[in-house]
C-alpha atoms as an extended CHARMM CRD file, in Angstrom:
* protein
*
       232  EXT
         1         1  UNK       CA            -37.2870000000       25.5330000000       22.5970000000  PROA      1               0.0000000000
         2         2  UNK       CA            -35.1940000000       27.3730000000       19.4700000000  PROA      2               0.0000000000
         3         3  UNK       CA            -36.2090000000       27.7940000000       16.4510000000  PROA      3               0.0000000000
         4         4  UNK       CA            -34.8490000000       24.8880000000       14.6950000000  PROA      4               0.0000000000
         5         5  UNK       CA            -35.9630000000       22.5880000000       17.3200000000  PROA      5               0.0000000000
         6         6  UNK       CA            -39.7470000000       23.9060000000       16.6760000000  PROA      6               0.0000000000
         7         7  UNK       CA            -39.7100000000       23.0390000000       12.9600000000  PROA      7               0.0000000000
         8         8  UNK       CA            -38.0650000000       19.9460000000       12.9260000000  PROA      8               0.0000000000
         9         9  UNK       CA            -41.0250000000       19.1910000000       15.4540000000  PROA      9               0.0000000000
        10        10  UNK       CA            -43.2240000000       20.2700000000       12.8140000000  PROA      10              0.0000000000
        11        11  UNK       CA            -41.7320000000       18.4400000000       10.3450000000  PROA      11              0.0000000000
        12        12  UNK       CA            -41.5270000000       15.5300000000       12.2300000000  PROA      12              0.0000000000
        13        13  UNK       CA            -45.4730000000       15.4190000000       12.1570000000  PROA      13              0.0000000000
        14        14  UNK       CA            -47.1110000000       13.8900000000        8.5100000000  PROA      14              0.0000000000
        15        15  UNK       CA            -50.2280000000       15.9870000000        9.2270000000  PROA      15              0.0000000000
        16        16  UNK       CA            -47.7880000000       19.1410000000        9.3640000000  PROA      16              0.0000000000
        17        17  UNK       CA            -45.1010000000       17.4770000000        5.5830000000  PROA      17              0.0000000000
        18        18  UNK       CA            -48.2770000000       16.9670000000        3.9630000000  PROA      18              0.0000000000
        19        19  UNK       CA            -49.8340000000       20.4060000000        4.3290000000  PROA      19              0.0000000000
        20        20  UNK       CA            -46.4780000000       22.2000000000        3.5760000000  PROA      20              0.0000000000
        21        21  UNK       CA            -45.9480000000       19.8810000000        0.2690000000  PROA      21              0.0000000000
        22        22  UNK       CA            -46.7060000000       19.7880000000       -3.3340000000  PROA      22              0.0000000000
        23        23  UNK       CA            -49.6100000000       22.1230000000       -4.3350000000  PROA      23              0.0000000000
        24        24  UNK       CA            -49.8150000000       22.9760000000       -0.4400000000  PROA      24              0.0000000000
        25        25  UNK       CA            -46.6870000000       24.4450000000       -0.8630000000  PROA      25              0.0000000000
        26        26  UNK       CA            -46.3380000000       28.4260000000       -0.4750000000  PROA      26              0.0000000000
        27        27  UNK       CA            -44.1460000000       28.4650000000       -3.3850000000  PROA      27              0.0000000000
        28        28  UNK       CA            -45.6160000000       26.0010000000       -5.1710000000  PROA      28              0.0000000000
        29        29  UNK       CA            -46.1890000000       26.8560000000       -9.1700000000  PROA      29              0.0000000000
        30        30  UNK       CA            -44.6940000000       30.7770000000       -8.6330000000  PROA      30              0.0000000000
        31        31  UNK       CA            -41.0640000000       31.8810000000      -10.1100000000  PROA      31              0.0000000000
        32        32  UNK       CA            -39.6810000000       34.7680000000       -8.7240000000  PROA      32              0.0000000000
        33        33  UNK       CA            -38.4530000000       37.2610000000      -11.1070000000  PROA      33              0.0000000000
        34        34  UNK       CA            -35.3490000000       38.1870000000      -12.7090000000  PROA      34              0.0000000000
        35        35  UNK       CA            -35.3050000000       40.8960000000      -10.0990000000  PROA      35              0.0000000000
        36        36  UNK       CA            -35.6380000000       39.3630000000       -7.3120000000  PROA      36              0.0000000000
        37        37  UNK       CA            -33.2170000000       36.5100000000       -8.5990000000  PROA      37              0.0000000000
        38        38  UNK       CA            -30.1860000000       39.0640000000       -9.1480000000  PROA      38              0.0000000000
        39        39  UNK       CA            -30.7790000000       40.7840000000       -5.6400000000  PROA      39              0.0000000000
        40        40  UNK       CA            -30.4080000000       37.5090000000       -4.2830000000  PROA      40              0.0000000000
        41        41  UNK       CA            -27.5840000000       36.5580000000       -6.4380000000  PROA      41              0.0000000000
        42        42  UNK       CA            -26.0110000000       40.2680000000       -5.1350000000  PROA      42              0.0000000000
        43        43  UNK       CA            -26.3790000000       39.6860000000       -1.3990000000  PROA      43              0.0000000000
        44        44  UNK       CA            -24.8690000000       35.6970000000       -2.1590000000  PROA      44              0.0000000000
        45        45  UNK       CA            -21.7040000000       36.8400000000       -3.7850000000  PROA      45              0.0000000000
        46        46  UNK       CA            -18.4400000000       36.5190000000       -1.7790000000  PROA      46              0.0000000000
        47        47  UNK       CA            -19.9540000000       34.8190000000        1.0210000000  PROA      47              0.0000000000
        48        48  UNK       CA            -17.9480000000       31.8750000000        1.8440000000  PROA      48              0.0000000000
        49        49  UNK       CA            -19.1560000000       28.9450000000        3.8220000000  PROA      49              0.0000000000
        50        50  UNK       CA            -17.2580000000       28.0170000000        7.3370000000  PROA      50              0.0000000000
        51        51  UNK       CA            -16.3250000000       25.0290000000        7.6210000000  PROA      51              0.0000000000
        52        52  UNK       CA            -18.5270000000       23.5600000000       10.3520000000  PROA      52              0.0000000000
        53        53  UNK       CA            -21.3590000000       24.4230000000        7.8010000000  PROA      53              0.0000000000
        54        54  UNK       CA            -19.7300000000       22.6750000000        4.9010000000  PROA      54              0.0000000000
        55        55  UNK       CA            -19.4010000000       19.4310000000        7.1420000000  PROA      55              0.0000000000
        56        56  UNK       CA            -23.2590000000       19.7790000000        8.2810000000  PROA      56              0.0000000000
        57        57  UNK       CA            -23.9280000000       19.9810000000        4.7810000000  PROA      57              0.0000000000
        58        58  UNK       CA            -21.6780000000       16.6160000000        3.8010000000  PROA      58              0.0000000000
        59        59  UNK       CA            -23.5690000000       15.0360000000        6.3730000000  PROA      59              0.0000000000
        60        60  UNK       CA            -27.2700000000       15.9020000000        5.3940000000  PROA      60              0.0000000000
        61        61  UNK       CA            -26.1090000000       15.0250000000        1.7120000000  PROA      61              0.0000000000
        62        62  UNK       CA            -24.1610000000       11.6680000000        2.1710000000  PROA      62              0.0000000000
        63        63  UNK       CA            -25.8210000000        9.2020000000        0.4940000000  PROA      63              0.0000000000
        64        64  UNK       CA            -28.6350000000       11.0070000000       -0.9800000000  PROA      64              0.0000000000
        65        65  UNK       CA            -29.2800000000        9.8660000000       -5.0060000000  PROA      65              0.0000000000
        66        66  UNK       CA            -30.6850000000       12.1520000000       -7.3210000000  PROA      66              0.0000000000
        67        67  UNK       CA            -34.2400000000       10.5080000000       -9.2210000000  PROA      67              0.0000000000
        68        68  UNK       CA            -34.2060000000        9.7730000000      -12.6400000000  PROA      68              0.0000000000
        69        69  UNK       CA            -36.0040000000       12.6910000000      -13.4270000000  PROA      69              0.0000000000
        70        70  UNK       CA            -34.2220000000       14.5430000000      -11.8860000000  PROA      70              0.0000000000
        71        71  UNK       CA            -30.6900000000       13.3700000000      -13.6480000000  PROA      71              0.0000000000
        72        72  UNK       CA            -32.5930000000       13.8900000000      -16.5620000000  PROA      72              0.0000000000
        73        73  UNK       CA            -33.4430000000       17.5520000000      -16.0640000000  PROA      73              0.0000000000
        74        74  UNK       CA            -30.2540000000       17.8610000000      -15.0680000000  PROA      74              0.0000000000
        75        75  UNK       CA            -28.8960000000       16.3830000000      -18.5140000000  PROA      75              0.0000000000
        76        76  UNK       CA            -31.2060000000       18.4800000000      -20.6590000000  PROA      76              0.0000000000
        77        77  UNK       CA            -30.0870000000       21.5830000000      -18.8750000000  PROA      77              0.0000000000
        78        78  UNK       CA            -26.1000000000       21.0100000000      -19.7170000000  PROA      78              0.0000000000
        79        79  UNK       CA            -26.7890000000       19.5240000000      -22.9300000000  PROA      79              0.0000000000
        80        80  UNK       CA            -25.0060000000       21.6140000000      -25.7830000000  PROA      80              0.0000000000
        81        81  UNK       CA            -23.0460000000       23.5960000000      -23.1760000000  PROA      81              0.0000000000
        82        82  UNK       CA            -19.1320000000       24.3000000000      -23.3700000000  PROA      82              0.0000000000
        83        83  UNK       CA            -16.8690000000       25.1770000000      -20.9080000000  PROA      83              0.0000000000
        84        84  UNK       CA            -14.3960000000       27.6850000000      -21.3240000000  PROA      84              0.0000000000
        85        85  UNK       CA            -10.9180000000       26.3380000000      -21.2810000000  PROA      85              0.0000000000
        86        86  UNK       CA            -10.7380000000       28.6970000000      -17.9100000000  PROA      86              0.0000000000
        87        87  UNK       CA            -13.3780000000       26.2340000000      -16.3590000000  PROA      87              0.0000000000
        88        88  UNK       CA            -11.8730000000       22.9990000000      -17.8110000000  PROA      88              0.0000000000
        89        89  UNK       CA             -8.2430000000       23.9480000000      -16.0200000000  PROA      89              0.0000000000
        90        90  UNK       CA            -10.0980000000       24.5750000000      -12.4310000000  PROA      90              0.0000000000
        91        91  UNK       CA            -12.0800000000       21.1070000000      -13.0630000000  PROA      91              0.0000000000
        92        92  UNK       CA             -8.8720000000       19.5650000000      -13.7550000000  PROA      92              0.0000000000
        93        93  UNK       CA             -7.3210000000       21.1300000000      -10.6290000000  PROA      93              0.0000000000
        94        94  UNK       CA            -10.0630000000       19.6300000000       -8.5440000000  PROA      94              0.0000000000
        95        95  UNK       CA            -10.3470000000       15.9100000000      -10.2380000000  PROA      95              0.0000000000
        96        96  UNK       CA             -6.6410000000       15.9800000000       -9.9390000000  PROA      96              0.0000000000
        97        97  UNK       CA             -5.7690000000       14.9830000000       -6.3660000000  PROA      97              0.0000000000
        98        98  UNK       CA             -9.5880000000       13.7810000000       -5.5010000000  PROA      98              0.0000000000
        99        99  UNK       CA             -8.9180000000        9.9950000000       -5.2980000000  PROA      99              0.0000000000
       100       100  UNK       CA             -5.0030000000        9.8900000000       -5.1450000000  PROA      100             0.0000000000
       101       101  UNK       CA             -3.5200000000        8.5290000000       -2.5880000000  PROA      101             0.0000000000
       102       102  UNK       CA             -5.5390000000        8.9760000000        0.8180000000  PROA      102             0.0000000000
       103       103  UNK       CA             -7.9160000000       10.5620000000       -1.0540000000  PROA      103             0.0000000000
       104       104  UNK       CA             -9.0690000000        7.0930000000       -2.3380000000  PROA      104             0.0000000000
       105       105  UNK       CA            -12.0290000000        5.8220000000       -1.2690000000  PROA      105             0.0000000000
       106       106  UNK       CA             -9.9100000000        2.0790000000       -1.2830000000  PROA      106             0.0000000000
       107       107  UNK       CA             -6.3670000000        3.5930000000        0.5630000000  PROA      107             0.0000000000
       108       108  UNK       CA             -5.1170000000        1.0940000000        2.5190000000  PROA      108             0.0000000000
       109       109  UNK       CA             -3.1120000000        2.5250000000        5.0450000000  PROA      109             0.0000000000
       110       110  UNK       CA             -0.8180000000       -0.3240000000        5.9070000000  PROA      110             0.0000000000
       111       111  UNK       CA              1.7680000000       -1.4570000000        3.1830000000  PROA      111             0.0000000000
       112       112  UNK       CA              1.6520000000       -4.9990000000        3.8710000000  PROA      112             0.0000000000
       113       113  UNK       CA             -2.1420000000       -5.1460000000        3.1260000000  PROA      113             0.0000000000
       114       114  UNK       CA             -1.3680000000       -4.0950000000       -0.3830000000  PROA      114             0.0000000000
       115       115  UNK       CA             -1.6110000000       -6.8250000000       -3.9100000000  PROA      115             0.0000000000
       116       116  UNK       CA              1.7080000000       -6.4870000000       -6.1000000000  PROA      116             0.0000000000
       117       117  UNK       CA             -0.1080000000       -3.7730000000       -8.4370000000  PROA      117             0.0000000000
       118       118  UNK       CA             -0.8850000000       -1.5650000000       -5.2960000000  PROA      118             0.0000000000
       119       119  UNK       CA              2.6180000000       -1.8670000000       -3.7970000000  PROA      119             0.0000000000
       120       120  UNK       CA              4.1450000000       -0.6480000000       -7.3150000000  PROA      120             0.0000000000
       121       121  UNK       CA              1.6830000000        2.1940000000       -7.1370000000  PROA      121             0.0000000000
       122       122  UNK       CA              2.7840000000        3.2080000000       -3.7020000000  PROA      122             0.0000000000
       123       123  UNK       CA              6.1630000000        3.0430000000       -4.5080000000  PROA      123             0.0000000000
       124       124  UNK       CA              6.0160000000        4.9270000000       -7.6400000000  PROA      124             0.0000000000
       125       125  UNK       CA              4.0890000000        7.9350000000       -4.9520000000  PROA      125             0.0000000000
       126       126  UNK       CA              7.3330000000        7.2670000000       -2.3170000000  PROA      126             0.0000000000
       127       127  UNK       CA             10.2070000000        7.5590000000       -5.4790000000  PROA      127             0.0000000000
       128       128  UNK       CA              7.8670000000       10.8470000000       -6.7580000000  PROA      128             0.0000000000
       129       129  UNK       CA              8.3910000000       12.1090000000       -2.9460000000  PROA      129             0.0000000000
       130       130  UNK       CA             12.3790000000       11.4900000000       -3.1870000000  PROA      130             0.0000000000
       131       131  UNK       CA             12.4800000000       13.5340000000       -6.3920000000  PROA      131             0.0000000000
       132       132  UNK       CA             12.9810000000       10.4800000000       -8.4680000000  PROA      132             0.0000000000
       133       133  UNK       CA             10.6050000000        9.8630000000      -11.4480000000  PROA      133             0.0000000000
       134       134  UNK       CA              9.9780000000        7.5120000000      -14.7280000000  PROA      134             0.0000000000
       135       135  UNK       CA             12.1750000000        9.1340000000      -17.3380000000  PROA      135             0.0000000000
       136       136  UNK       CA             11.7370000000        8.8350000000      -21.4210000000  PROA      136             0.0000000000
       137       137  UNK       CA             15.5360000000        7.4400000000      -21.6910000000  PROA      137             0.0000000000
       138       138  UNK       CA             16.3770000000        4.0290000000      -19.2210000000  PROA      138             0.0000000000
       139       139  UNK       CA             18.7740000000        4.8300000000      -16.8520000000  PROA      139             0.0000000000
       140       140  UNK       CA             20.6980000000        1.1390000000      -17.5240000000  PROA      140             0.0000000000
       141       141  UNK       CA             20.8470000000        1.2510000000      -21.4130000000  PROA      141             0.0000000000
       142       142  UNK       CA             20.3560000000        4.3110000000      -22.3960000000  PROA      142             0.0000000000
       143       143  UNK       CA             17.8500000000        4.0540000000      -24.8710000000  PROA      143             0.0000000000
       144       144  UNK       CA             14.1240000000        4.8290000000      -25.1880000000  PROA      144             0.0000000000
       145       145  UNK       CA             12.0530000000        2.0650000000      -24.9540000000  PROA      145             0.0000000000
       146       146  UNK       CA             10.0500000000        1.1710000000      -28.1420000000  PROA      146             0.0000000000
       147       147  UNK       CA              6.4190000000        0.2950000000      -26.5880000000  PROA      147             0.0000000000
       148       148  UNK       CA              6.1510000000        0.0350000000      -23.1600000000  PROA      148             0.0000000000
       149       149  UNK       CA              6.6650000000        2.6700000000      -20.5280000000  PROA      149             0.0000000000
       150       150  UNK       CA              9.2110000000        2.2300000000      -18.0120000000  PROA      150             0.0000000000
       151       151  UNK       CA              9.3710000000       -0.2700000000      -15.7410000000  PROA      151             0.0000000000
       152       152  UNK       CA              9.4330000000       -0.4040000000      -11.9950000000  PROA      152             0.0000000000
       153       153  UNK       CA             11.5690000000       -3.1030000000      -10.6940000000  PROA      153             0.0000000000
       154       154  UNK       CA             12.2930000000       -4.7980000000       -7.2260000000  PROA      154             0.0000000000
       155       155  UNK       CA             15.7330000000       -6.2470000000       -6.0660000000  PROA      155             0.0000000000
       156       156  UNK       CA             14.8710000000       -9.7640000000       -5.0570000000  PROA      156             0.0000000000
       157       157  UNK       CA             10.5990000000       -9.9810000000       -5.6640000000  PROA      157             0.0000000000
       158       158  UNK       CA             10.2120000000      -10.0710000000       -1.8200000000  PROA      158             0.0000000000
       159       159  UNK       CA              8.6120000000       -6.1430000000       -2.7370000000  PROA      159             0.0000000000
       160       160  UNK       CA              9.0590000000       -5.0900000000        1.0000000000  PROA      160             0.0000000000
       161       161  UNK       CA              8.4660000000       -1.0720000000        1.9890000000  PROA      161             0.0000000000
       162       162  UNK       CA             12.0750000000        0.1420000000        0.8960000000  PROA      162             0.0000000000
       163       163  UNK       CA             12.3070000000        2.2830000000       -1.9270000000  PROA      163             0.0000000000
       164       164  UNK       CA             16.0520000000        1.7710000000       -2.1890000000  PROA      164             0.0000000000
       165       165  UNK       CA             15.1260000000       -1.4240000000       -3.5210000000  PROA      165             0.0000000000
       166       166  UNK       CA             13.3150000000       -0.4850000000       -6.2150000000  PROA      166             0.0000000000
       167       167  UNK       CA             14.2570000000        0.7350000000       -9.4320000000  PROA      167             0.0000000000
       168       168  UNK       CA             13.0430000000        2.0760000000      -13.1680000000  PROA      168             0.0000000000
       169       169  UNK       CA             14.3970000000        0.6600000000      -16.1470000000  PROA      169             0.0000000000
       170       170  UNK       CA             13.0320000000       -0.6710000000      -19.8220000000  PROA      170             0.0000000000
       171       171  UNK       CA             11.1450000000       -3.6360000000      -20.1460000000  PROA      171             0.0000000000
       172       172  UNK       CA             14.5990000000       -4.9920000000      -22.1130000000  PROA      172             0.0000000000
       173       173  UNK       CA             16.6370000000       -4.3390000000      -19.7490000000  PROA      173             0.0000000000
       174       174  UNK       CA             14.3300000000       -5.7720000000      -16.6040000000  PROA      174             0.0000000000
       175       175  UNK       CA             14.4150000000       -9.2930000000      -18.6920000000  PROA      175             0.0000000000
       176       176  UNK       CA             18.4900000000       -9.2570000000      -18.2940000000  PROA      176             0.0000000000
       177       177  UNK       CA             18.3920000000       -8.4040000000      -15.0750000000  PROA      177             0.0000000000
       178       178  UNK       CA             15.9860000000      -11.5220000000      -13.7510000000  PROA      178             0.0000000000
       179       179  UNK       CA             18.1940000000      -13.7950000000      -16.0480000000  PROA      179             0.0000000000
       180       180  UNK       CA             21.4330000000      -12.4310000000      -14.5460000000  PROA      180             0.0000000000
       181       181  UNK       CA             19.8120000000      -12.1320000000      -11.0450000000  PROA      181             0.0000000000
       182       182  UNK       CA             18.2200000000      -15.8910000000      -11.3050000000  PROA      182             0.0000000000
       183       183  UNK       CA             14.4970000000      -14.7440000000      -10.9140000000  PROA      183             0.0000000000
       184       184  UNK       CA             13.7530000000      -16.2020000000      -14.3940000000  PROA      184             0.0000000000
       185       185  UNK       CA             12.5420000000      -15.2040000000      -17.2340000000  PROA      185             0.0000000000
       186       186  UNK       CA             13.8100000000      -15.2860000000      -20.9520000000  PROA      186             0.0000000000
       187       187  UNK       CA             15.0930000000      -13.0670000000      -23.9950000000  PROA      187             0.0000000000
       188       188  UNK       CA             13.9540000000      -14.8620000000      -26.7580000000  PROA      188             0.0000000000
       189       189  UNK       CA             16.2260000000      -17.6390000000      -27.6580000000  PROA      189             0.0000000000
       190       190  UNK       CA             19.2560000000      -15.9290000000      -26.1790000000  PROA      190             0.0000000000
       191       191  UNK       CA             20.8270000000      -17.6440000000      -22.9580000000  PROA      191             0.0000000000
       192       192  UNK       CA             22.1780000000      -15.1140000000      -20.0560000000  PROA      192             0.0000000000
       193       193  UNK       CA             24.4390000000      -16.8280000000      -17.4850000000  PROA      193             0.0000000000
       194       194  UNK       CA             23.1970000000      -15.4870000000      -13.8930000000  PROA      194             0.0000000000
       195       195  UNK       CA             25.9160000000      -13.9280000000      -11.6850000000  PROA      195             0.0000000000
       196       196  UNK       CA             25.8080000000      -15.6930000000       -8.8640000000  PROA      196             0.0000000000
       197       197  UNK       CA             25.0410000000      -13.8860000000       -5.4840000000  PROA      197             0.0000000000
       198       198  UNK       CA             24.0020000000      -10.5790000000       -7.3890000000  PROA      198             0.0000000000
       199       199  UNK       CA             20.9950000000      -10.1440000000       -5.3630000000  PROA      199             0.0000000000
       200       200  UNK       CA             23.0390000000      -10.5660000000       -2.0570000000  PROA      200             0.0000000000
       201       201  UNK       CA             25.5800000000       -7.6830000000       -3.1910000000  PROA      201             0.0000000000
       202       202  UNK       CA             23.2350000000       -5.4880000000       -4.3930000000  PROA      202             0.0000000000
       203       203  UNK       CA             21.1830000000       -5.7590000000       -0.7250000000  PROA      203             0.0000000000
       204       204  UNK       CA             24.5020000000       -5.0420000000        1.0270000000  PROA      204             0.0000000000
       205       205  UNK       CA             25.6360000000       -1.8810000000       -1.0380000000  PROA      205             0.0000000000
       206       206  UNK       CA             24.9410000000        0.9340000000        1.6550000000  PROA      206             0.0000000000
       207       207  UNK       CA             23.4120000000        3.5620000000       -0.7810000000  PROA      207             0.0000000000
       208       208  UNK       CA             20.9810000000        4.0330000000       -3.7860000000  PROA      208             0.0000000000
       209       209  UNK       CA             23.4080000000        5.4480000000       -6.0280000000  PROA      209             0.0000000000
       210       210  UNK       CA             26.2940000000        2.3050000000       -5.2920000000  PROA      210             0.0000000000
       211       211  UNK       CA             23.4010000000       -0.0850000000       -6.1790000000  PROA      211             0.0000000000
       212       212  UNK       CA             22.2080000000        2.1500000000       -9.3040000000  PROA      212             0.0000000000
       213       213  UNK       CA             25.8000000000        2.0440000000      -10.5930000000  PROA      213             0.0000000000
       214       214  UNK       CA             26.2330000000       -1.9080000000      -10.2170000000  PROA      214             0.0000000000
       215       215  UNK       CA             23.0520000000       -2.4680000000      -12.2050000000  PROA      215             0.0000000000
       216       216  UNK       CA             24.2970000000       -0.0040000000      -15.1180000000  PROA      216             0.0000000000
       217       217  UNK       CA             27.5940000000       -2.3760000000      -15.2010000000  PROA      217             0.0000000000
       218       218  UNK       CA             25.9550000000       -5.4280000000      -14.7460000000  PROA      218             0.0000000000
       219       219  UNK       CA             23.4610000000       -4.9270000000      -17.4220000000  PROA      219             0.0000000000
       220       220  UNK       CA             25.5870000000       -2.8130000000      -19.7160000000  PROA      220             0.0000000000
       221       221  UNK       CA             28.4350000000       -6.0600000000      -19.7050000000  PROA      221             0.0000000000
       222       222  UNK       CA             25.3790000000       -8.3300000000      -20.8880000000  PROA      222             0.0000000000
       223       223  UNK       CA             24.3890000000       -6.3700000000      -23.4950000000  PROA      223             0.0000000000
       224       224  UNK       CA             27.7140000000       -5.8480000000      -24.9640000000  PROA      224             0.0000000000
       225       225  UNK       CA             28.4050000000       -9.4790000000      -24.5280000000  PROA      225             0.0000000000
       226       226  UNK       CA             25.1940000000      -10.1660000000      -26.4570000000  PROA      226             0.0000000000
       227       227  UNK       CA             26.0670000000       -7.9150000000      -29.2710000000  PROA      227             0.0000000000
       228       228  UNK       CA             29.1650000000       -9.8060000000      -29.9450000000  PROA      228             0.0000000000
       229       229  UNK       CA             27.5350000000      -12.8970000000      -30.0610000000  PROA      229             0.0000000000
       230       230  UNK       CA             25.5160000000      -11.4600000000      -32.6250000000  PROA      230             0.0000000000
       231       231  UNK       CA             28.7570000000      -10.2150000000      -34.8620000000  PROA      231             0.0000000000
       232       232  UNK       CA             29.9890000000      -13.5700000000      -34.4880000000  PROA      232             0.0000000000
């Protein structure tokens, strides 16, 4: 029988815990000295955990709660205490990536299983993938929108796994194009025609770009319409 197979034998007997525990304890009430604590620290430096150990570890951890106590010790220990700006940027490193994307503890690997908020997430990761990303300025009007950030926009509100149907543009401009598309939707007391089968030409452009260019026009022509309206 090994080593580790003996103790947890031991330790598997309540005689055996309670003998070995609180003021039984060999260590119990002594502090080693600053000493002793550096030679340790010295002979711990540079060593690097494998990887099989660093699972074990997970495992012997997961789901283990620190007391209240404890947290509280814990608390009073950090209390006061400032990170350098060195240790903030590694922190921020870490927290980064830890629950985006299949990181998160709520990743759902199938698209289809997703509400409307998660499927604009996802697609927002998929358009970040393809190089193409929210921007300051829209890409319809040109213009920088005055509160809210850009939007992300779907063809036809079916929201299927296609990021060629998906586009950014201002909150303004996303109003036109569900009056002109015939999704619904109002711009205050103005009244925008919808072009009739602008969905169905949009789907059956081949290309991103050809369907990024008839939205510019599309939009662009109602806006200048509108602002002639207003002259008049």
């Amino acid at each position: 029988m090994g080593k580790s197979s003996n103790m947890k034998r031991r330790w598997s007997d309540p005689d055996y815990r309670e003998s070995m525990s609180g003021e039984n304890a060999y260590w119990y009430g002594k502090k080693r000295s600053k000493e002793t604590k550096r030679k340790i620290s010295d002979v711990s430096k540079g060593k690097k955990l494998s990887e099989e150990t660093k699972k074990k570890l997970s495992k012997l951890r997961k789901g283990k709660k620190h007391i209240n106590k404890t947290k509280q010790k814990i608390g009073d220990a950090n209390r006061g205490k400032k990170r350098s700006e060195e240790t903030k940027q590694k922190l921020r490193e870490i927290m980064k990536d830890k629950n985006k994307g299949k990181n998160n503890p709520n990743w759902k690997e199938n698209y289809e299983e997703l509400g409307l908020v998660g499927k604009h997430k996802r697609m927002r990761r998929i358009l970040e993938e393809m190089g193409i990303f929210e921007s300051e300025i829209c890409p319809k009007c040109g213009k920088k929108p005055r509160i809210e950030n850009m939007h992300l926009m779907n063809l036809d509100h079916e929201y299927r796994n296609n990021p060629n149907e998906w586009f950014y543009m201002c909150n303004y401009c996303h109003k036109i194009y569900h009056s002109l598309a015939g999704l619904g939707g109002k711009i205050g007391i103005v009244t925008i025609k919808p072009i009739p089968n602008l969905i169905k030409n949009l789907l059956q452009l081949k290309n991103r770009e050809e369907r990024e260019q008839l939205l510019k026009e599309v939009i662009l022509k109602s806006l200048i319409k509108e602002h002639n309206k207003e002259k008049e």
